[in-house]
C-alpha positions in Angstrom: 29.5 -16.9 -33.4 30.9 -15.0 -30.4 32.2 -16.6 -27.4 29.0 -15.2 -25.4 26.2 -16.6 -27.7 28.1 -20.2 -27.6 28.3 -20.2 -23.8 24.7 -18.8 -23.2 23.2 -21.5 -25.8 25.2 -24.1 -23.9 23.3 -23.0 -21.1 20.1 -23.0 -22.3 20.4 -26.9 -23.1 22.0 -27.4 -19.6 18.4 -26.6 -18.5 16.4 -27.2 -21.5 17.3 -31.1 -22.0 17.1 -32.1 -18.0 13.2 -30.4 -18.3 12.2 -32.3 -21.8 13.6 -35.3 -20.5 11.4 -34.9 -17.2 8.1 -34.2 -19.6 8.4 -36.7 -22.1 10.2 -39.7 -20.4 6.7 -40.7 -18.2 4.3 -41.2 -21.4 6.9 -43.3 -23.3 6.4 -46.8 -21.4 8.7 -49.2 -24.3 11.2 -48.8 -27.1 9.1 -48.4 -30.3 5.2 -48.0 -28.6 3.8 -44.8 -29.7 2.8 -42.9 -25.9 -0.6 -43.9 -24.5 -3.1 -41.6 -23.5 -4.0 -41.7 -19.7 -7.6 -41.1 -19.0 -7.4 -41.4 -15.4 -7.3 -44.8 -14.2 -9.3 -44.1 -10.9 -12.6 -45.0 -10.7 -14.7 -47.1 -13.1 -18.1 -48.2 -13.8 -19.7 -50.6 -10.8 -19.4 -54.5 -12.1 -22.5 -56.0 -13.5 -21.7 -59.2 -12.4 -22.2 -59.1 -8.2 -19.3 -60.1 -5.9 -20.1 -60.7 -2.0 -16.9 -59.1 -0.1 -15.8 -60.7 3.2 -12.9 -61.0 5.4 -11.5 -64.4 5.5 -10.7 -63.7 9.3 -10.2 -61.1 12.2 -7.0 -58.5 11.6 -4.0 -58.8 13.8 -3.0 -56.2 16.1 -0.9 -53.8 13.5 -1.0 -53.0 9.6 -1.0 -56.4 7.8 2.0 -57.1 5.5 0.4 -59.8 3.1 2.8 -60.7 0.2 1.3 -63.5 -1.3 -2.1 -65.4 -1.6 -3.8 -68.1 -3.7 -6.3 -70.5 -4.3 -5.6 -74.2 -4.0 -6.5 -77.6 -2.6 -3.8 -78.0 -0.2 -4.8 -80.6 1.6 -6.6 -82.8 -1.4 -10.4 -83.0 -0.5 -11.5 -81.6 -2.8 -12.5 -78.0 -1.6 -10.1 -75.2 -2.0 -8.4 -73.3 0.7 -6.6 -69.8 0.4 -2.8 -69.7 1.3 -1.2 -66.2 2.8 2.2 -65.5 3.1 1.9 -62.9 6.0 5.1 -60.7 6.5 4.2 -59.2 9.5 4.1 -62.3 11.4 6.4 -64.1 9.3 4.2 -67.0 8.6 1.8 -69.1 5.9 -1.3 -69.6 6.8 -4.4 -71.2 5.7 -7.8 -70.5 5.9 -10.8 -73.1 5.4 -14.2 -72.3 5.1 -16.3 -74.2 8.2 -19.9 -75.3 8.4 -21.5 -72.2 9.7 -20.3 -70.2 6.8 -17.4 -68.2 7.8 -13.3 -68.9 8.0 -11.0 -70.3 9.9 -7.1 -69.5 9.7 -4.7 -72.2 10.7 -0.8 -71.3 10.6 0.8 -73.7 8.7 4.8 -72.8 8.5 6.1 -70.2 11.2 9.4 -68.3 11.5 9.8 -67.8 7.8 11.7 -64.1 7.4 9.7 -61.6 5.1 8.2 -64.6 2.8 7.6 -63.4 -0.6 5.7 -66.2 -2.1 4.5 -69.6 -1.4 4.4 -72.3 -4.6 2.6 -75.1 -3.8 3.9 -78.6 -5.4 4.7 -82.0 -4.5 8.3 -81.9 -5.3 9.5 -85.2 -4.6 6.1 -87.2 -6.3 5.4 -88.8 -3.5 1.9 -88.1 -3.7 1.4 -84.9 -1.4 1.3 -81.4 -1.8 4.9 -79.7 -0.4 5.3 -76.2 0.1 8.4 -73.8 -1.5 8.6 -70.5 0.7 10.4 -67.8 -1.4 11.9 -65.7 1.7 12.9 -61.8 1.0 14.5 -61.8 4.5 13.5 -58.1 4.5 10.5 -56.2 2.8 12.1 -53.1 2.2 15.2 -52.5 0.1 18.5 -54.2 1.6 21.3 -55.9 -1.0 22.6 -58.4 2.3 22.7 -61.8 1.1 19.6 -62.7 3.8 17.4 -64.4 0.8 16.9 -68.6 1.0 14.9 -71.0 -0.8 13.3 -72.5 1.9 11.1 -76.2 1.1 9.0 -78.2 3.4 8.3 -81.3 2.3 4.6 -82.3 3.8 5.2 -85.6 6.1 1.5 -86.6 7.3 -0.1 -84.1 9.1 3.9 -81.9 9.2 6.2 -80.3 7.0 9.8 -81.2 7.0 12.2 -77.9 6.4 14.9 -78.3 4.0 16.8 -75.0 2.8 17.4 -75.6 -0.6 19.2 -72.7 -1.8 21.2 -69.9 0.8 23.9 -67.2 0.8 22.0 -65.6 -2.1 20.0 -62.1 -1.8 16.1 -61.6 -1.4 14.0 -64.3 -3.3 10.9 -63.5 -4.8 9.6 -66.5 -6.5 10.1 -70.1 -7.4 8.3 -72.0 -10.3 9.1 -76.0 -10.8 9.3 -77.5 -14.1 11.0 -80.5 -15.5 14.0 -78.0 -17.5 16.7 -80.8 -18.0 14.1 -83.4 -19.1 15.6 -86.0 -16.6 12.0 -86.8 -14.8 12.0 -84.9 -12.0 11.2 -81.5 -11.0 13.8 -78.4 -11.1 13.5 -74.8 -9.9 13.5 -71.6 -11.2 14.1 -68.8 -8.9 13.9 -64.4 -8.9 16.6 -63.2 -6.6 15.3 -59.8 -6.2 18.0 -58.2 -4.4 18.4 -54.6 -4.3 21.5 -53.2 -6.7 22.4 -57.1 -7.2 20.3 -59.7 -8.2 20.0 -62.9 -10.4 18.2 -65.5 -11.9 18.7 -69.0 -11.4 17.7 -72.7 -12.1 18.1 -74.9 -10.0 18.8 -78.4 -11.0 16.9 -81.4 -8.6 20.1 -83.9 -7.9 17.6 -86.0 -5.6 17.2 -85.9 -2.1 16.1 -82.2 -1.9 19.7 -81.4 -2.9 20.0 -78.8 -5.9 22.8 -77.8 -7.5 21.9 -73.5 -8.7 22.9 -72.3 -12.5 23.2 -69.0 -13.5 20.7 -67.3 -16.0 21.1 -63.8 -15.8 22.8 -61.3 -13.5 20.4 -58.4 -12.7 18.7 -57.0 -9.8 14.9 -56.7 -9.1 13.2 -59.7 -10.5 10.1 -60.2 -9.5 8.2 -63.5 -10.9 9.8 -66.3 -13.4 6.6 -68.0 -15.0 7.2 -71.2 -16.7 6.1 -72.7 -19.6 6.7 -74.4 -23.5 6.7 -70.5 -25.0 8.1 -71.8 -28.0 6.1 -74.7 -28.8 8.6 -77.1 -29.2 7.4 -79.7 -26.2 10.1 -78.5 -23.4 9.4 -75.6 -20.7 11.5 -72.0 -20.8 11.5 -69.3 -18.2 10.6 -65.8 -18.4 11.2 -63.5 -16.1 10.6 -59.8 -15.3 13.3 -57.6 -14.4 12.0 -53.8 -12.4 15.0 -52.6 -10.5 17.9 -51.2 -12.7 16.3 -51.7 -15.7 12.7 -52.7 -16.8 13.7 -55.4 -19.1 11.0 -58.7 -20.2 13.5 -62.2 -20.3 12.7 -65.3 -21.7 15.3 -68.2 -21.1 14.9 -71.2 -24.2 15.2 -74.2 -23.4 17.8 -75.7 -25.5 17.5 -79.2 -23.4 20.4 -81.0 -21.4 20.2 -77.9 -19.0 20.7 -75.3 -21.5 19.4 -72.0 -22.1 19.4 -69.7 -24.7 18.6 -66.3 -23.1 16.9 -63.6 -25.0 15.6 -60.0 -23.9 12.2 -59.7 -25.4 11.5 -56.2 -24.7 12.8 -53.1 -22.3 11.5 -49.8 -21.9 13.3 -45.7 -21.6 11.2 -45.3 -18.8 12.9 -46.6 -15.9 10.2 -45.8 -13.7 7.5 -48.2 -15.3 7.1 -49.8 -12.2 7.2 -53.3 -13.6 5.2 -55.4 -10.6 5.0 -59.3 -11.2 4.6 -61.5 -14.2 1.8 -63.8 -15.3 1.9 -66.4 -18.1 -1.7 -66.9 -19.7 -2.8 -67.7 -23.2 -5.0 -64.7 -23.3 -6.5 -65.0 -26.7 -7.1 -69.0 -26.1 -4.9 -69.6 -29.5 -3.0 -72.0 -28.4 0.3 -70.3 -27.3 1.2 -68.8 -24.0 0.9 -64.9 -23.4 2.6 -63.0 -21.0 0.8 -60.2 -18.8 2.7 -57.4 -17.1 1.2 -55.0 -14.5 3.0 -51.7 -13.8 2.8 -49.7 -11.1 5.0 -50.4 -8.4 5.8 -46.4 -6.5 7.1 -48.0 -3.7 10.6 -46.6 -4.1 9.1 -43.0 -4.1 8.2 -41.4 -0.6 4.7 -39.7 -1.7 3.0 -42.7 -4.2 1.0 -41.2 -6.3 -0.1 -43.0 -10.0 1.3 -42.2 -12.6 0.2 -42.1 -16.4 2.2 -45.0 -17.6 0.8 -47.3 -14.9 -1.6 -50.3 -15.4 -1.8 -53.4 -17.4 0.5 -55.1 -20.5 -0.6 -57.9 -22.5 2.5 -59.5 -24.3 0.6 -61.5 -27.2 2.7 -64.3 -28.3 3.1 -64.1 -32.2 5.6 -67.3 -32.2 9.3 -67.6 -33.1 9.9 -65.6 -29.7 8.4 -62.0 -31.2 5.6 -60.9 -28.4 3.6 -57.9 -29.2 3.0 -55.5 -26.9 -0.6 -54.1 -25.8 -1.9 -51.9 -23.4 -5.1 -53.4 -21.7 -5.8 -50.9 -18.7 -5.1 -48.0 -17.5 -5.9 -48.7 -13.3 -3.4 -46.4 -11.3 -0.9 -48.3 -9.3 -1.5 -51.5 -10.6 0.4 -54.1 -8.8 -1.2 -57.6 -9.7 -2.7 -59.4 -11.8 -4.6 -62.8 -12.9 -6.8 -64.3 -15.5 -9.7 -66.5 -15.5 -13.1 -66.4 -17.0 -15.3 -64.4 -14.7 -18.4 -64.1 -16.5 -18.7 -67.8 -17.7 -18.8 -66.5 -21.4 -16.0 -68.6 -23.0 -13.4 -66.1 -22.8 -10.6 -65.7 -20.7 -10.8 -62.0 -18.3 -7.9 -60.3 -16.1 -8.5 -59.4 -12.1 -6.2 -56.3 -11.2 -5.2 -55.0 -8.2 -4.0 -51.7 -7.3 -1.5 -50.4 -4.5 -0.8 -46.8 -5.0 -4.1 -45.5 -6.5 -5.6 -41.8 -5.1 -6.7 -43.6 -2.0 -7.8 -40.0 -0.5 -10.6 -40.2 -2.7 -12.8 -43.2 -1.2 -14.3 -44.4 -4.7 -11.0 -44.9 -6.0 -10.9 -48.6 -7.4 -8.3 -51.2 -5.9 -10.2 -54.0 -8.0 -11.0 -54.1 -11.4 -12.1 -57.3 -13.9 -11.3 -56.3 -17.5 -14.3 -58.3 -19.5 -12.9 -59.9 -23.1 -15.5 -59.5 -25.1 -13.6 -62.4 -27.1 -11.6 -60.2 -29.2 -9.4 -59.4 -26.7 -11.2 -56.0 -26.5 -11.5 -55.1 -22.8 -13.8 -53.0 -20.3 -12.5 -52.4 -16.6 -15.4 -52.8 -14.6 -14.9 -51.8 -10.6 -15.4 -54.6 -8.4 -14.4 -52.8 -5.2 -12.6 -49.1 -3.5 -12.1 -51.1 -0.2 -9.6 -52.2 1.2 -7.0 -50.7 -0.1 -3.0 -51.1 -1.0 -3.1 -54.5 -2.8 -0.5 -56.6 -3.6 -1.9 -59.8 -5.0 -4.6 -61.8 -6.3 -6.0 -65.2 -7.0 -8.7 -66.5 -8.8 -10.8 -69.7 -8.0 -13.7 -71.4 -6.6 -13.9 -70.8 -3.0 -17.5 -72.0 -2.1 -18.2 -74.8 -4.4 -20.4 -73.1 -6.5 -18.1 -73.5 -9.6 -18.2 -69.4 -10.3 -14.8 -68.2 -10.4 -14.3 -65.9 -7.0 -11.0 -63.9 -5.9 -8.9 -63.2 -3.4 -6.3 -60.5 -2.4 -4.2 -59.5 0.3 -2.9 -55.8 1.7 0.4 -54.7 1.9 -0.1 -51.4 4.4 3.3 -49.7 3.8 2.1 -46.5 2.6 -0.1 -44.1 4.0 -3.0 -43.5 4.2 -3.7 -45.9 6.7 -7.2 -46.6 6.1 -9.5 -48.9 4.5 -7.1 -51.3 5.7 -7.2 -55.0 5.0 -5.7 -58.3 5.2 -6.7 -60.8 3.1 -10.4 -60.4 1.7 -12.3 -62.4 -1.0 -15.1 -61.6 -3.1 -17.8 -64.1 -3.7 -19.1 -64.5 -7.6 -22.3 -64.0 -7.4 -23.2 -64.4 -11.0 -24.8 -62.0 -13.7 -27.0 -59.6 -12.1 -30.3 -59.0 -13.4 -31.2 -55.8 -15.2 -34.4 -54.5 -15.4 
């Protein structure tokens, strides 16, 4: 072969590889998954079951930054309140529902720096409910060490500060669970970061002192469910990993404070866009589940969905082997949570989407996927408005015992409209069809 044929072929694959790469790396979303057809992932057929949408209270001056919301008795009377960790004012809030039917917000914990996530336990069993801010220190990328673990212990009618873990990088969650088996509750924590990151437990030496242990060195993760994965009566960790690589961990418990660590699954596609982590037995059979939703674009500068993005179910098939499912196909999906909306037995997923085609104003930003109790799901479209959520929570919220929802808006992107805060949508039950 002459000199000229050689060096012209070489070229060829100096442009041909960097293209095929470009085509074929978005539809292969994990190691061994055959690629999934996208059919869209915009818009979907209008919920049977009704949902009342209202705002929980008047917007702020300025695009809302909400990072975090649930459901949950915080104050123990037996009606459930909605939490918000609100970025743009760097507080938590609460909002109760009063006597003439609307919402009240009361700010519970102020001057907390870009909180990512609030987890709500009573940490020192003494009865009440205290409050673990995860605090980012900065919403958008920066690898400074400007994350804490910040807990207030609830004293009466106050909460009591205590940082609990510092000099570390942007936190995004904590979880509690008893992990050395000593009686009391330990910590495990995502340090996000940026380029650097880790996960941690933290191990409860009494008197909201905590002494931190390494788990895994990685940047970008995002939640760290806990729970007995195994079966074998203690709890593990898993965790998802989104910003070098998009990697699914599980930490075993080997008791005494020992883990073994395992990496359950990792994809090619390094742009998944991995966005959270929810544990759930899905298919009720007596094991926990993991679910994944993908479609975090925040690193590019024009979001747009991609063909890859929506919804993983990680079915637990014991002995630490999860199989991997596609459930939904929503465009930007960003959270996720599972409860039974319909009152049918079965156990649904709520999604929520950040980055769908917002341009187009029935675009979806909610979506219920119905089990029909063969872990067969249909996305049904519960809302288009507001748009660019970030999380959501299931629960009752007005006593009814229907399970409602909640979700908050993280305006970063454009366009700004549709714009939200945090909004709910009331369970109105199974419409009648004629």
């Amino acid at each position: 072969m002459s000199q000229k044929v050689t060096v012209c072929l070489l070229l060829i694959l100096v442009v041909l590889i960097p293209v095929l790469t470009w085509f074929f790396l978005p539809v292969l979303p994990s190691l061994g998954q055959a690629p999934e057809v996208f059919s869209g992932g915009t818009s979907y057929p209008a919920s049977p079951v009704g949902w009342k949408p209202l705002k929980l209270a008047a917007d702020p001056p300025g695009l809302p930054l909400i990072t975090n919301v649930q459901i949950v008795d915080i104050d123990g009377d037996g009606q459930n309140e909605v939490l918000a960790c609100d970025s743009a004012q760097s507080v938590l809030s609460v909002f109760r529902s009063n006597p003439q039917g609307g919402w009240d917000e009361e700010v519970l914990l102020k001057d907390l720096a870009a909180p990512g996530h609030a987890t709500v336990v009573d940490i020192d069993q003494d009865g009440d409910q205290d409050i673990i801010i995860s605090i980012l220190g900065n919403l958008t990328p920066d690898d400074r060490v400007i994350g804490r673990v910040e807990l207030y212990e609830r004293q009466g009618d106050k909460y009591i500060k205590h940082v609990i873990l510092n000099d570390v990088r942007r936190v995004a969650d904590v979880q509690p669970g008893d992990f050395d088996g000593d009686g009391d509750l330990d910590l495990a924590v995502a340090v996000f970061g940026y380029n650097r990151g880790r996960v941690l437990w933290l191990e409860n030496r009494g008197d909201f002192k905590f002494r931190d242990h390494e788990l895994l060195n990685a940047p970008g993760t995002i939640h760290v469910p806990v729970a007995d994965y195994d079966g074998d009566g203690d709890l593990d960790i898993a965790a998802i990993v989104t910003q070098d690589e998009e990697e699914l961990w599980a930490f075993e418990n080997l008791g005494e404070g020992k883990f073994k660590k395992r990496r359950l699954w990792y994809t090619v596609n390094l742009d998944l866009g991995g966005a959270g982590l929810v544990k759930a037995d899905l298919d009720q059979d007596g094991d926990e589940d993991l679910i994944l939703p993908a479609g975090d674009n925040l690193e590019d500068l024009d979001a747009y969905p991609q063909p890859y993005h929506g919804c993983y179910w990680f079915e637990n098939k014991g002995n630490w082997e999860f199989e991997l499912k596609r459930i939904s196909d929503l465009a930007g999906t960003y959270a996720a949570d599972v409860a039974d909306m319909d009152a049918d037995g079965d156990l649904d997923v709520v999604l929520v989407s950040m980055t769908n085609d917002w341009y187009d104003p029935t675009t979806a930003s909610v979506v219920w996927l119905e089990n029909d109790g063969k872990q067969n799901f249909k996305t049904w479209q519960i809302a288009s408005d507001p748009i660019h959520l970030v999380t959501v929570a299931t629960g009752d919220l007005d006593g009814d015992g229907k399970t409602d929802l909640v979700a908050g808006a993280l305006n970063m992107r454009k366009p700004y409209e549709r714009v939200g805060r945090v909004s709910a949508w009331l369970n109105q039950g199974q419409e009648v069809k004629p």
